[in-house]
C-alpha positions in Angstrom: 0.1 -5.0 -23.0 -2.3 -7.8 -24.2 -3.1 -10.2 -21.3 -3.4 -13.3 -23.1 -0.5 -14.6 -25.0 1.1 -18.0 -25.8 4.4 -18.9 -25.4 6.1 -20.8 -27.4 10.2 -21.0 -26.7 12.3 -22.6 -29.4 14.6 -25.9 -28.1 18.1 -23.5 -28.1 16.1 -20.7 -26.0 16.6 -20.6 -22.2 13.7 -20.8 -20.0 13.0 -17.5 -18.7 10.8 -17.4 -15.2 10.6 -15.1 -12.1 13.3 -16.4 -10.6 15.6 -16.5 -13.6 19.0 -16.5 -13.4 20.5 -13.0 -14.5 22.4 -15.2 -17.4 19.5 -16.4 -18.6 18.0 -13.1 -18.9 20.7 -11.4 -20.8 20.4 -13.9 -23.3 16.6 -12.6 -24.1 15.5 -13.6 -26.9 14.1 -10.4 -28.6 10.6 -12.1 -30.2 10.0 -13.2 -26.8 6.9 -12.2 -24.7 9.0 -11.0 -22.3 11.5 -9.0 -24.5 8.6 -7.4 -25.9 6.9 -6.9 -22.6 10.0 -4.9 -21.3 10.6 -3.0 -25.0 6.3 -1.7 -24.7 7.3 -0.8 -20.6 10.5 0.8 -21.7 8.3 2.8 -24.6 5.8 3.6 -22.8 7.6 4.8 -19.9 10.0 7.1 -22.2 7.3 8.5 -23.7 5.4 9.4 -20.4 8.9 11.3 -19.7 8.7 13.8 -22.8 10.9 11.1 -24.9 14.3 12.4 -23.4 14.3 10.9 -20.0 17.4 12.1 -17.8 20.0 9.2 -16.6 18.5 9.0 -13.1 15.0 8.7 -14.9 16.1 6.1 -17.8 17.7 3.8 -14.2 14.3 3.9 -13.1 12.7 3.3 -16.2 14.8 -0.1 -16.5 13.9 -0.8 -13.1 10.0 -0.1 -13.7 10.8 -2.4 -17.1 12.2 -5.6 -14.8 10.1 -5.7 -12.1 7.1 -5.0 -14.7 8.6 -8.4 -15.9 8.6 -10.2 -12.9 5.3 -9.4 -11.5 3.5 -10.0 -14.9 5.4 -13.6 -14.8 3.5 -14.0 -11.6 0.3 -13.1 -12.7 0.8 -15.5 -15.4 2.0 -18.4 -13.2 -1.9 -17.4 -11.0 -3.8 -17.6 -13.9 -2.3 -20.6 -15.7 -4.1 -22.2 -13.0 -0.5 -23.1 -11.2 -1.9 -20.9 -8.0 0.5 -19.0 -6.0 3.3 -20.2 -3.1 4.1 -18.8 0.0 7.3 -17.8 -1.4 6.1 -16.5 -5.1 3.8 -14.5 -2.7 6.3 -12.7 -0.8 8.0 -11.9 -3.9 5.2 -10.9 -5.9 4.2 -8.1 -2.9 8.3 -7.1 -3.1 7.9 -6.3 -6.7 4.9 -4.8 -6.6 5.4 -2.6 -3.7 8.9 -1.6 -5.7 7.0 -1.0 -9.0 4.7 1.3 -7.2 7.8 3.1 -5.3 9.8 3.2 -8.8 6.7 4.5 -10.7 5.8 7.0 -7.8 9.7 8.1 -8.0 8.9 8.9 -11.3 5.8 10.8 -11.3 2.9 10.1 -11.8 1.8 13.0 -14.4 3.1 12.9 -17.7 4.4 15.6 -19.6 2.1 17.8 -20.8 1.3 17.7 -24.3 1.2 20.8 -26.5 -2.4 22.8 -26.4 -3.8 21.9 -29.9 -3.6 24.9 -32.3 -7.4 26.4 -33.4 -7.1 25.1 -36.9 -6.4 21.2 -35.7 -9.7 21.9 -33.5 -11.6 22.9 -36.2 -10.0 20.0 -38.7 -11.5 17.7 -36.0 -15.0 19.3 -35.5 -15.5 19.1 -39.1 -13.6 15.1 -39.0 -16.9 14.5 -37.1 -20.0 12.8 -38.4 -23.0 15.4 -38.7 
């Protein structure tokens, strides 16, 4: 997730913000910043969980996806130089402190991967420069 993007909404496109109404996030435009933000949290996420995550674990991941959204919205609104309220300071501790419950929900480990077999270690020793 790159830190430093621009945004650039077509006329036709709703404004999508923090506080955005649930309407106008449905409507998503998928080239979006923030449809690709949630798609890499989704992805990433999934992948964490073996790539088959269970009902219960794909609710969270959603979860993890939107208030992923929300906080990164806030950390955008900081840095733009727009500085943070009162109230986009309460929420911004909500959503963080429910990222870090959601995430902790799902574990922090990943799967484990597969031990490599000996000849990918030896493919890899020789990949190396001398």
């Amino acid at each position: 997730m790159k830190a430093n993007r621009t945004l650039q909404y077509s006329p036709d496109m709703p404004k999508i913000g923090p506080y955005s109404r649930p309407d106008a996030l449905s409507k998503m435009d998928g080239r979006t910043w923030e449809a690709k933000l949630l798609r890499q949290v989704r992805d990433d996420l999934t992948a964490q969980l073996g790539g088959s995550p269970s009902a219960a674990q794909r609710a969270l991941v959603d979860q993890a996806s939107w208030l992923t959204l929300h906080v990164e919205q806030i950390n955008r609104l900081t840095v733009g130089g727009k500085g943070m309220t009162e109230h986009d300071s309460r929420h911004y501790l909500a959503w963080t402190n429910a990222l870090s419950r959601t995430l902790r929900h799902l574990g922090l480990k990943g799967v484990a991967q597969p031990p490599a077999t000996l000849r990918a270690h030896i493919n890899a020793r020789q990949a190396l420069p001398a």
